[in-house]
C-alpha positions as CSV (number, residue, x, y, z in Angstrom):
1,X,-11.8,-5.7,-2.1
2,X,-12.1,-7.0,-5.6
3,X,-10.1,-6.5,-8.5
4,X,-13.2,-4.4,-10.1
5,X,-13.3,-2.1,-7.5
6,X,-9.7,-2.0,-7.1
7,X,-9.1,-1.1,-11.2
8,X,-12.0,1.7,-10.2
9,X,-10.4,3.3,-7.3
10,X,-7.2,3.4,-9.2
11,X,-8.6,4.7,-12.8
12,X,-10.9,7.1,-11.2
13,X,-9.0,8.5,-8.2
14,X,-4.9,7.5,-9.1
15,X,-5.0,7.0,-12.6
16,X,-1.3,7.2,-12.5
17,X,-1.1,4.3,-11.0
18,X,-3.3,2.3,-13.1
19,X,-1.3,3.4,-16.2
20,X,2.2,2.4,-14.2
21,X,0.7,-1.0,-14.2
22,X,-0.2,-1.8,-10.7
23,X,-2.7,-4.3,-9.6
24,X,-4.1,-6.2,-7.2
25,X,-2.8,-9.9,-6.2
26,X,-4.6,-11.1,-3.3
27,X,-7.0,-9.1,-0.5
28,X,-7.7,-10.7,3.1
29,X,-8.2,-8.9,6.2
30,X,-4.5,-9.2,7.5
31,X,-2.6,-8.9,4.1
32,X,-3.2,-7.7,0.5
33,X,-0.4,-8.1,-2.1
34,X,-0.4,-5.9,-5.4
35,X,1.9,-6.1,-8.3
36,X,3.4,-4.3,-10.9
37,X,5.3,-5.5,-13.7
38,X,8.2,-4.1,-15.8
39,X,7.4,-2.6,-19.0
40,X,8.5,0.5,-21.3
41,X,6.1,2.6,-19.0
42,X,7.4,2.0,-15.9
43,X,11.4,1.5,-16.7
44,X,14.1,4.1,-15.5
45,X,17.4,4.3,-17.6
46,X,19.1,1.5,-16.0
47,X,16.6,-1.2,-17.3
48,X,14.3,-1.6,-14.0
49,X,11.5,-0.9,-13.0
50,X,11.2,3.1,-11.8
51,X,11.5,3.5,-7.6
52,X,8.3,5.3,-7.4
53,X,6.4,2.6,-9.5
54,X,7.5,0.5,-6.9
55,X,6.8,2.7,-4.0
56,X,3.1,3.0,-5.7
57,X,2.5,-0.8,-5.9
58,X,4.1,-1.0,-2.2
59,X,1.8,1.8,-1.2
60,X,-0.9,0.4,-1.8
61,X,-0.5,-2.7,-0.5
62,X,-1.3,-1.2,3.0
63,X,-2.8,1.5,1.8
64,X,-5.8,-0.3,0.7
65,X,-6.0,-2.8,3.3
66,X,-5.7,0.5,5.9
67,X,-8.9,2.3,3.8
68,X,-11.2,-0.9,3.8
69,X,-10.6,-1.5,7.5
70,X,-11.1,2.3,8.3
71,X,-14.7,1.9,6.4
72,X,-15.3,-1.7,8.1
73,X,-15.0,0.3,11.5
74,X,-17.9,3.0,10.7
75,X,-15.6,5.4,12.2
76,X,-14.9,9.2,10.6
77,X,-11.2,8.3,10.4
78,X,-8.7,10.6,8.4
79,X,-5.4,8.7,7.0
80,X,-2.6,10.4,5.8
81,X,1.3,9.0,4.9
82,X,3.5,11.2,7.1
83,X,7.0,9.6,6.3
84,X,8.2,7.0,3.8
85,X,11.6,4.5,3.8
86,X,12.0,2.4,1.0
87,X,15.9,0.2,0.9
88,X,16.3,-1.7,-3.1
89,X,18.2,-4.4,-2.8
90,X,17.9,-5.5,-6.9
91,X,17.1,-4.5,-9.5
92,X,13.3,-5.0,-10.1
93,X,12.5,-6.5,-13.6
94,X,9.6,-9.1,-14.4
95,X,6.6,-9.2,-12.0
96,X,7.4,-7.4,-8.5
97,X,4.6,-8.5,-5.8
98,X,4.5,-5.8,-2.7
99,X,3.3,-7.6,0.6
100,X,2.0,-5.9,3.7
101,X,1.1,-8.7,6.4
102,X,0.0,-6.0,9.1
103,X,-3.9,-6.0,9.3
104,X,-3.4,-6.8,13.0
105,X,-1.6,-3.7,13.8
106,X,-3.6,-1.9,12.0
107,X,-7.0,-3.6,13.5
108,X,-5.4,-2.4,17.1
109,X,-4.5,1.4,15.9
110,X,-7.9,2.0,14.6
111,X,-9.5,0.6,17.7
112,X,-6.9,3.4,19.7
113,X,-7.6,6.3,17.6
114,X,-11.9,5.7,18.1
115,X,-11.3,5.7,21.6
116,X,-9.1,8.4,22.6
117,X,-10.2,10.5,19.8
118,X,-6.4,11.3,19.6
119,X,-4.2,11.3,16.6
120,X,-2.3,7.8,16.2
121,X,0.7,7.4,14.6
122,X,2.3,3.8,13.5
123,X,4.4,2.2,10.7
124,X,3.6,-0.4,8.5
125,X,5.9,-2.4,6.0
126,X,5.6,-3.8,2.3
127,X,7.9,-6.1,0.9
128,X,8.4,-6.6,-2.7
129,X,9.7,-10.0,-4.1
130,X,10.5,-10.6,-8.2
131,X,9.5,-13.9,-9.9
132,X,12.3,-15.8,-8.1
133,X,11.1,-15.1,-4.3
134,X,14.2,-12.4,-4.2
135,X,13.8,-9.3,-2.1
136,X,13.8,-6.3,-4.6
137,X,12.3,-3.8,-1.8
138,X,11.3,-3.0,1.1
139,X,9.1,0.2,2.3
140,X,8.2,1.4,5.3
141,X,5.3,3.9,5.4
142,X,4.2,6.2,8.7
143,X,1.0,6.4,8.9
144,X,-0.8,8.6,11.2
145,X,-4.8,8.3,11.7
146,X,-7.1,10.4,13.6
147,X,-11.0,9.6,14.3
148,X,-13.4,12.8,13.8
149,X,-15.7,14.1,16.0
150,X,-19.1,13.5,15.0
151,X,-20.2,16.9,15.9
């Protein structure tokens, strides 16, 4: 994943998102980072960043990873967010950087769902640190995945 491609999936399919100000950090296999940072578009009346900015940028940071290692598998493979937990811990102001480590996990539920052709459902976590290494967030998102038939 590349930033280009990443500004196009968000300006073309979540433009929201774009305009909230998230962005890509840093894509590997096992963890992707995006960011957001405070600004008049994003802020909530308290003077911090807006929770669902946050849960966006969060979000995505599995989100994506999950999508390019649903294409990497040439599988038919539906995604869909089935529950969402999110704890703030501070208040987010000044760059926010969401982490999601779990490539692994998600390598070994992709791998399940081709071959029993069963819905699998698992949870993966993003982490969101300010400028100072604080934790501002933390998200957990239920995904559940299923491969389709060919047929």
């Amino acid at each position: 994943m590349t930033q280009a491609l990443f500004k196009q999936i968000l300006t073309s399919q979540i433009p929201i998102a774009w305009i909230a100000g998230v962005r890509l950090e840093s894509f590997d296999k096992n963890q992707v980072q995006t960011y957001v940072e405070f600004d008049f578009l994003n802020q909530n009346p308290f003077q911090s960043m807006f929770w669902a900015v946050q849960g966006m940028a969060a979000e995505f940071s599995g989100g994506m990873m999950l999508l390019n290692k649903v294409q990497e598998s040439g599988a038919n493979i539906s995604t869909l967010v089935v529950h969402q937990e999110s704890t703030f811990t501070k208040k987010a102001v000044g760059k926010i950087v969401f982490t999601c480590s779990d490539g692994e996990l998600m390598d070994e539920k992709i791998k399940e769902a081709i071959e029993t052709q069963e819905g699998v459902t698992f949870q993966v976590s993003s982490v969101g640190t300010d400028e100072e290494g604080d934790v501002v967030a933390k998200f957990l998102f239920t995904w559940s995945i299923k491969a389709r038939s060919k047929g």
